[in-house]
C-alpha positions in Angstrom: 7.9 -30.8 10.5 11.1 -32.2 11.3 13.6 -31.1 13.1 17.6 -31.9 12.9 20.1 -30.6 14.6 22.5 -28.3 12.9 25.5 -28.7 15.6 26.6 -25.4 15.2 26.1 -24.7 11.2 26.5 -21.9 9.4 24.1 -21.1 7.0 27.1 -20.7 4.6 27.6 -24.7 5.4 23.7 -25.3 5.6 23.6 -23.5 1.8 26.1 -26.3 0.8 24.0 -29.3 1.7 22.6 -31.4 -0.6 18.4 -30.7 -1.5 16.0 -32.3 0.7 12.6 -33.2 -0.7 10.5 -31.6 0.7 12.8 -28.4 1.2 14.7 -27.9 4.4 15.3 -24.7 6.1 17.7 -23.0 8.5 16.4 -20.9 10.9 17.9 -20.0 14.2 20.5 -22.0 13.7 18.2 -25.5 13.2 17.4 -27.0 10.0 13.7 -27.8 10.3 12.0 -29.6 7.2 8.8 -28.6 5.5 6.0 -31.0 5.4 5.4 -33.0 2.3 2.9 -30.7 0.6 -0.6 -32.4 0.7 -3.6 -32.1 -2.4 -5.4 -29.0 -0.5 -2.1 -27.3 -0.5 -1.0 -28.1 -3.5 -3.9 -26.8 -5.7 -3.6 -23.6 -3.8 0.1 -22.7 -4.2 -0.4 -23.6 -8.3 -3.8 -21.8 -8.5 -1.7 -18.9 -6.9 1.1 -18.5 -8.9 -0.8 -18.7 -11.6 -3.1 -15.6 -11.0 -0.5 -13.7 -9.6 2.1 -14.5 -13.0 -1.2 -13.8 -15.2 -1.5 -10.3 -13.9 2.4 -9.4 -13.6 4.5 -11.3 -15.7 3.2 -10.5 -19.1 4.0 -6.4 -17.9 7.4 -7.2 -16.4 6.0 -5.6 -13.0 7.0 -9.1 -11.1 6.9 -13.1 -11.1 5.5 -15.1 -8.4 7.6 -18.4 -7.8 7.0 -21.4 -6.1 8.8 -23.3 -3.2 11.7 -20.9 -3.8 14.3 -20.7 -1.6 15.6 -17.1 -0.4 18.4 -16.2 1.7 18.9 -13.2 3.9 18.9 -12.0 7.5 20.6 -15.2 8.3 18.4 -17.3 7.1 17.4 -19.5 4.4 13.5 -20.2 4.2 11.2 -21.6 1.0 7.9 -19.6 1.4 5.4 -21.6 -0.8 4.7 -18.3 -3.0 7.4 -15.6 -3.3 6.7 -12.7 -5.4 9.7 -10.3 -6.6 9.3 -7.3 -8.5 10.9 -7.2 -11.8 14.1 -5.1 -11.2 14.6 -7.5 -7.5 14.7 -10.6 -9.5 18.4 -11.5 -9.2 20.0 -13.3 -12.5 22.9 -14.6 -14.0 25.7 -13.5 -15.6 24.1 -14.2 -18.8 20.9 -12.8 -18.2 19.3 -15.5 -17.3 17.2 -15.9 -13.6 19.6 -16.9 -11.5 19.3 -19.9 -9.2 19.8 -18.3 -5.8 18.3 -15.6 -4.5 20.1 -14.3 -1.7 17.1 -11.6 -0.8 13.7 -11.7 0.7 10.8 -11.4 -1.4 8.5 -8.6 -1.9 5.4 -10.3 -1.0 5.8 -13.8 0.8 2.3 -16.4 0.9 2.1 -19.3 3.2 -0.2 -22.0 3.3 -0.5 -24.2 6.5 0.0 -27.9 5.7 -1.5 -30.3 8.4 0.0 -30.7 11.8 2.6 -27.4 10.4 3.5 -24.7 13.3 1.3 -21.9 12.7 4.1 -20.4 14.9 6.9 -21.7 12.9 5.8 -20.6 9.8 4.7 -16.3 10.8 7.9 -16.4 12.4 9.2 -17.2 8.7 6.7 -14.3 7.4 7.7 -11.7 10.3 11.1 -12.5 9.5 10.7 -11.2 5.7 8.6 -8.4 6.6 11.4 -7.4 8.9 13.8 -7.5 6.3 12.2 -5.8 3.2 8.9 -7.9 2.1 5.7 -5.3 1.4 3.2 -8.2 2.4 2.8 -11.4 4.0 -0.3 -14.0 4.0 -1.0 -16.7 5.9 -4.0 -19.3 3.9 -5.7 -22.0 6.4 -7.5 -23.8 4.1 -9.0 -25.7 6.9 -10.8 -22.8 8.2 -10.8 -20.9 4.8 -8.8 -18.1 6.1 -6.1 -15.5 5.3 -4.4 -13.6 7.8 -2.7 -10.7 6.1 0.7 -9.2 7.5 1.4 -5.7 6.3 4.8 -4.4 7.3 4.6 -2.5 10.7 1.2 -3.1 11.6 -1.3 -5.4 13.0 -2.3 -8.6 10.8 -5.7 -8.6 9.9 -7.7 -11.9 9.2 -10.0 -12.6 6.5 -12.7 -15.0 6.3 -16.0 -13.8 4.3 -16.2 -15.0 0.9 -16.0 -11.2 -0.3 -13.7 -10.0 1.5 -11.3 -8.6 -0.9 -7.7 -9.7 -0.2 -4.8 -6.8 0.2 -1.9 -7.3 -2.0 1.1 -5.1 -2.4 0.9 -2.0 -4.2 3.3 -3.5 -7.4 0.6 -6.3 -8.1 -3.0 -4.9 -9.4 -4.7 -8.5 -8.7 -8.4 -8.7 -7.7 -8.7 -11.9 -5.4 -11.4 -12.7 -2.5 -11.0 -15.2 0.0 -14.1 -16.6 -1.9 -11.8 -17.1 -5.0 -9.0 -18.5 -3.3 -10.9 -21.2 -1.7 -12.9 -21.8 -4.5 -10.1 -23.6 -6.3 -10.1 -26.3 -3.6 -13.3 -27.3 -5.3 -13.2 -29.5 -8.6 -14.0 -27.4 -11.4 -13.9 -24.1 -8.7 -13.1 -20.5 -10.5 
């Protein structure tokens, strides 16, 4: 994670910067950049998006998207999985998805990067379910865990390969913690 000073930006201004790779984002007033996303990562946040788009895409009911940036609430993070339900998604005037998305997501998914603030990054997940999101989760894959972050209550973690993960009410997706970290393994389900 790196840190650079914003000497007093807006986000309006921070919005106007160029792209950093990996993504930067503005929160309380600092730009802080991501971590380069690593192989463990990686496989994860593609394996995700894919399972999630499998199960909503093809009924209109949402999209998941990666390394999205959304802006609300006064600031502008990238979760590494955002899912929006259908009528949420913002788009164009010609119909098309638009490029910004000036709103949180419905369900926002994390996945801790080596030497990443755990702190950091539920402070970016308690700051969408503050504004709108119906879930948050929070994948270690070095302890093969999830913590789950419903809106107004306590998290709850998950460890046990059977434990069956909560997802918002909009997505009817059957994932275990087994499954997720099964696709860290070559060839995994």
């Amino acid at each position: 994670m790196v840190l650079i000073p914003a000497k007093n930006l807006t986000l309006e201004e921070f919005l106007k910067l160029p792209e950093t790779k990996p993504a930067s984002e503005y929160i309380n007033g600092q730009i802080i950049q991501k971590p380069m996303p690593q192989g463990k990562h990686s496989i994860l946040q593609v394996e995700l998006v894919t399972a999630i788009n499998a199960v909503v895409k093809p009924q209109r009911i949402a999209i998941a998207f990666s390394e999205l940036r959304c802006s609300f609430g006064g600031r502008s993070v990238v979760p590494d999985v955002t899912v929006f339900a259908w009528e949420r998604i913002p788009v164009d005037e010609s119909g098309d998805i638009a490029n910004v998305f000036p709103t949180y997501p419905d369900w926002t998914i994390e996945i801790l990067s080596p030497d990443q603030s755990q702190t950091k990054v539920t402070g970016n997940i308690l700051h969408c379910l503050k504004h709108g999101s119906r879930l948050g989760w929070l994948l270690d894959p070095d302890v093969r865990s999830v913590l789950v972050y419903p809106p107004g209550k306590q998290p709850e973690l998950f460890t046990e390969g059977g434990d069956v993960l909560p997802v918002p009410d909009l997505v009817k997706l059957h994932l275990t913690v087994g499954d997720v970290f099964g696709w860290l393994k070559l060839g995994g389900s």
